[in-house]
C-alpha positions in Angstrom: 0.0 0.0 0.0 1.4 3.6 -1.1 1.4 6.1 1.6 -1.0 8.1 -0.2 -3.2 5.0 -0.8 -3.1 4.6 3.2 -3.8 8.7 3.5 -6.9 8.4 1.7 -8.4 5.1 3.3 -7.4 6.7 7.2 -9.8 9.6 5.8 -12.5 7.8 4.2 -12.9 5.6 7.2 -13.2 9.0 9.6 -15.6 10.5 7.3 -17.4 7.1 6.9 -17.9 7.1 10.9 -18.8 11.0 11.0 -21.3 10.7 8.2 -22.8 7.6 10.1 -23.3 9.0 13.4 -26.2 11.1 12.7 -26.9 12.2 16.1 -23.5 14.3 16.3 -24.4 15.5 12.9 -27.7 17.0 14.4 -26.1 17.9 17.9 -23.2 19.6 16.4 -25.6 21.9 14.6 -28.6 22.6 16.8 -26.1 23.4 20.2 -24.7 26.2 18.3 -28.2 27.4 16.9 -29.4 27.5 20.2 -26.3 29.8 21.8 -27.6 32.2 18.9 -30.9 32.1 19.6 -31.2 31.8 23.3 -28.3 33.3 24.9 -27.8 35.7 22.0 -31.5 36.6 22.1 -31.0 37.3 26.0 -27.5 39.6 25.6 -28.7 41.2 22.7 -31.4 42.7 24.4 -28.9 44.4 26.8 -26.5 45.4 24.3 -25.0 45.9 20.8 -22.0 45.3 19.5 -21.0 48.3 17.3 -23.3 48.6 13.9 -24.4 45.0 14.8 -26.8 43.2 16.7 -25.1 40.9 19.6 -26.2 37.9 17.6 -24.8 38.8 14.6 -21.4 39.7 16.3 -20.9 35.8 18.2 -22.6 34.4 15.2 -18.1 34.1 14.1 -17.4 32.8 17.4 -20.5 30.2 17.8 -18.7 28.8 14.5 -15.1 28.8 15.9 -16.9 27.3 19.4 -18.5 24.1 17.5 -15.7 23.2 15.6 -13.1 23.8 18.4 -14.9 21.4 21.0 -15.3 18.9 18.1 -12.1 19.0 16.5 -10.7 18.9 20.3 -12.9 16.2 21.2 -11.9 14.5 17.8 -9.0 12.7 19.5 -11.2 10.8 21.8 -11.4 8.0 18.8 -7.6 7.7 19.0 -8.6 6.3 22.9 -11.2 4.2 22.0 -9.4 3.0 18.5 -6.6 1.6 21.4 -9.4 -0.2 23.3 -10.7 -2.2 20.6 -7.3 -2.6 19.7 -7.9 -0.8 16.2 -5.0 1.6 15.8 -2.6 -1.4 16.8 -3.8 -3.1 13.2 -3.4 0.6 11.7 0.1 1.5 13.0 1.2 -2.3 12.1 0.4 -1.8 8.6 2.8 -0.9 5.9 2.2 3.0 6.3 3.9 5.4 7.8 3.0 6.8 11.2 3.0 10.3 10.4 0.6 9.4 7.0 -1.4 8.1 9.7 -1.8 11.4 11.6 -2.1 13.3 8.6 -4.9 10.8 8.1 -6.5 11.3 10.8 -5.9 15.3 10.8 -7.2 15.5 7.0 -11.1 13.4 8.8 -11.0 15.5 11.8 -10.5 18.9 9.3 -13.6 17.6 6.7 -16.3 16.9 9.8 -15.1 20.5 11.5 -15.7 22.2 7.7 -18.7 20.4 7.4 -20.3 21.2 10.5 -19.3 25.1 9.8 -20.6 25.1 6.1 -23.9 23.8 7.6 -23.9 26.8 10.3 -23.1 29.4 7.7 -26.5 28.2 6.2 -28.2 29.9 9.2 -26.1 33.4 8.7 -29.1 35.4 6.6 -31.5 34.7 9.8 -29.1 36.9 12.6 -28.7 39.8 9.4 -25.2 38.4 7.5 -25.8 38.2 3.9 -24.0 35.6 2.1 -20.6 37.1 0.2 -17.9 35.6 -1.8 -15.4 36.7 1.4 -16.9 33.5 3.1 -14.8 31.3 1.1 -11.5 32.7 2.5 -12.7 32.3 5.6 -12.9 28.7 5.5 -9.6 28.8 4.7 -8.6 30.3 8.1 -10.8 27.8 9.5 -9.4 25.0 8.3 -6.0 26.1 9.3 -7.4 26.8 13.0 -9.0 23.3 13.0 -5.5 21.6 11.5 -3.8 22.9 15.0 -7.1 22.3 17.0 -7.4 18.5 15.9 -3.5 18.0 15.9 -4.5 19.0 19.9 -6.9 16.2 20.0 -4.5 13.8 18.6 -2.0 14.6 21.2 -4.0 14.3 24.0 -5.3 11.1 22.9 -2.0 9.6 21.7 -1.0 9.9 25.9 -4.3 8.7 27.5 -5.6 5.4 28.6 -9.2 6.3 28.6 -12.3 7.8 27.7 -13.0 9.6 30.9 -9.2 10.9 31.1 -9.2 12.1 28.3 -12.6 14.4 28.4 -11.2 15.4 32.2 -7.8 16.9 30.2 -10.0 18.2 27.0 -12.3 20.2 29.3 -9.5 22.4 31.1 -8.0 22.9 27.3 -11.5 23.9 25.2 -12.7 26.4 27.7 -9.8 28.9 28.2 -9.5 28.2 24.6 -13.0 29.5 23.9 -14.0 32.2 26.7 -10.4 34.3 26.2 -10.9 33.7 22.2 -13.3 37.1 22.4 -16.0 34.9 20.7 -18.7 36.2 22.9 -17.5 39.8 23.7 -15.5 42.4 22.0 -11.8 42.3 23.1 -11.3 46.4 23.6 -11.2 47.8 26.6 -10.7 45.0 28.7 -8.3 44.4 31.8 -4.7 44.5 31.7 -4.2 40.9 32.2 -7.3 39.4 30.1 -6.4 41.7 27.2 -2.5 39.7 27.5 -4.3 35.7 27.8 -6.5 36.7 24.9 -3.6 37.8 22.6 -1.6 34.7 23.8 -4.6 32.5 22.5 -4.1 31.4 19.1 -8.0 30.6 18.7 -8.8 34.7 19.0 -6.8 35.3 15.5 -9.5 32.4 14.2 -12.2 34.3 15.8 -10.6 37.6 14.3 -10.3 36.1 10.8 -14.0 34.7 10.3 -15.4 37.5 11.9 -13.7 40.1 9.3 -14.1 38.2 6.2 -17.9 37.5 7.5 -18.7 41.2 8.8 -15.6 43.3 8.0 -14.7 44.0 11.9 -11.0 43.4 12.7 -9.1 44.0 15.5 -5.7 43.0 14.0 -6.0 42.5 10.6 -5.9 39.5 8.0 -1.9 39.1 7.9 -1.4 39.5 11.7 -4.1 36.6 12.0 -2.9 34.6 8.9 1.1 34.4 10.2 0.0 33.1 14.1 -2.9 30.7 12.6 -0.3 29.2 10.4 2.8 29.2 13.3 0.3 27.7 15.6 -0.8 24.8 12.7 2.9 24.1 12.5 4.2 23.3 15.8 0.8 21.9 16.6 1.4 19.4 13.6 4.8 19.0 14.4 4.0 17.5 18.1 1.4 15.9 16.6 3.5 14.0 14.3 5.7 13.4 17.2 3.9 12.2 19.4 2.3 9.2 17.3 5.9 8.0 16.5 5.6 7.5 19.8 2.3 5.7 20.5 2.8 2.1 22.4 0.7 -0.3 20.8 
């Protein structure tokens, strides 16, 4: 088997499970839709955001929130792969291991895109009208969700279990996602949230999608393009690392 051969059926069999699971299909779309329209509905009747309702403004951030708990959470079938004694007959095969985490990377990236491309279906209803600028921004996306999932890999290359593993991936996701300035705008604020939110990669994501979607920026396209892209590289490069190093 060719290395690209054993690319392509590591990512067919993730999308195979995704597209089979219909209950995270629906999940992973009507959580998000329900931040919009519950707790947006509640804040927005507070406050604005600028020129834009509150809705409108985390609609960005509701996106970056649903894929980063699922790509996150993505590793957790590295964990249970090793209890049914799956990924010992995938690293025993003739492929390399890092084709094997790209693998795995390329599945985790398709279900996060399409989970997103189904959100963005819902943008006309909080007041964003459809543009051509949306297609660049799944291009930040998917460079986010490349060092998001390469996360979820790494965590689950270490762990033994299920319920270790969702223990470690809680304490990452939510610091992840609260100082990512998803749900709030990120000037003005303390001294020492303003520094955690500009040492979280996922608020240049946020920053990204939410200028390409509603052209507000707080640091502009390039500043967010150079840390997304640093932050997909080491992320892949541990990644890649640590499966060399799984024990079967």
């Amino acid at each position: 088997m060719s290395e690209l051969s054993g690319l392509y059926a590591i990512w067919e069999r993730e999308i195979k499970i995704f597209l089979r699971e219909k209950s995270r299909i629906v999940s992973s779309v009507v959580s998000p839709v329900l931040w919009l329209f519950i707790f947006g509905a509640g804040m927005g009747a507070s406050f604005s955001v600028k020129d834009f309702s509150y809705q409108a403004f985390i609609f960005p951030g509701v996106i970056v929130m649903t894929t980063l708990f699922s790509s996150i959470f993505y590793g957790a079938y590295v964990v249970w792969d090793k209890k049914l004694d799956f990924l010992k007959e995938v690293l025993v095969s003739p492929v390399s291991r890092t084709t094997i985490f790209f693998g795995k990377v390329m599945g985790g990236v398709t279900d996060a895109v399409i989970q997103a491309g189904i959100l963005l279906l819902f943008a006309p209803v909080f007041g964003i009208a459809f543009s051509l600028s949306m297609i660049l921004a799944f291009g930040f996306l998917i460079l986010m969700v490349m060092s998001l999932v390469s996360i979820g890999l790494i965590i689950g290359s270490v762990m033994e279990s299920p319920e270790g593993f969702g223990l470690i991936t809680s304490f990452v996701n939510f610091p992840l996602f609260f100082l990512s300035g998803a749900l709030f705008p990120i000037d003005n604020l303390p001294g020492w949230m303003s520094v955690l939110i500009r040492l979280n990669p996922v608020t240049y994501g946020v920053d990204a999608i939410r200028g390409l979607i509603m052209g507000v920026s707080t640091f502009g396209l390039f500043v967010d393009f150079f840390v997304l892209i640093g932050f997909a590289a080491i992320m892949i490069s541990i990644g890649t690392y640590a499966f060399s190093k799984i024990k079967m």
